[in-house]
N, C-alpha and C positions, 0 to 999 in steps of 0.2 A: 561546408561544415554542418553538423549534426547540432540542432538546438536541444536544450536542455530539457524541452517538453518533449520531443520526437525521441531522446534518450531514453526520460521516463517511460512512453509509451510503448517502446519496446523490452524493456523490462519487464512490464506489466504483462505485454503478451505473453513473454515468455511465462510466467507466470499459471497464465491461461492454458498453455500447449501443455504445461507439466503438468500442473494438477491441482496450484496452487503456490504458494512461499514458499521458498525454503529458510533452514534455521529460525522455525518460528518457536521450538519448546514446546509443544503441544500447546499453547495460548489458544483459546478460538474467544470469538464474537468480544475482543475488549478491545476494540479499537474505535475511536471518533477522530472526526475530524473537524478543525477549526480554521474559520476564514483570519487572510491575514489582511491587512490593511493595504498591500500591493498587488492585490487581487488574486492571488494563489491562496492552495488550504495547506495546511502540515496534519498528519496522521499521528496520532498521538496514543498511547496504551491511557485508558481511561480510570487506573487504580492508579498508578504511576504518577500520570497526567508528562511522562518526558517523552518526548520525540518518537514518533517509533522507526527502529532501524531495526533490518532485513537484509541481513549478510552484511555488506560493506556499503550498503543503501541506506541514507538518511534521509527520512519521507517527508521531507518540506518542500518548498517550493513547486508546487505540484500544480499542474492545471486543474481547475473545475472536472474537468473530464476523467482526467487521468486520477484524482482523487478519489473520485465517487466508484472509479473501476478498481482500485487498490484497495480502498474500503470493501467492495462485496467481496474480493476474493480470500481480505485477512479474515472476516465473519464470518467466514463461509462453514457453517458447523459440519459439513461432508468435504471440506479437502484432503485430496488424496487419496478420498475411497470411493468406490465405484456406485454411482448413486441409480 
């Protein structure tokens, strides 16, 4: 069985191969993230400060890893277009 980090990480890649998130609204660079007390981060819109969710993806429980790789691509002021 596929663990919940190996999920997220593939997500993520996809992500990567495409060009970036999809259904993000044009948003760029308002995302942080916050450690939680279980040792994962959550991704969070930073005006907002609620959870941030990416399609039917709610960006909690995230590894260290997997966070900081979700993070550069929601920032990303050139996703999507050819840099």
């Amino acid at each position: 069985m596929i663990s919940k980090h190996e999920l997220h990480s593939k997500i993520i890649s996809s992500w990567e191969a495409e060009g970036g998130a999809p259904d993000r609204s044009g948003e760029l660079r308002q995302y942080g993230r916050s450690f939680q007390g279980d040792g994962t981060y959550t991704i969070y819109h930073v005006t907002s400060g609620e959870v941030a969710e990416i399609g039917r993806w709610r960006l909690d429980g995230l590894s260290p890893r997997n966070a900081a790789r979700a993070l550069r691509i929601l920032n990303d002021p050139y996703q999507g277009e050819e840099k």
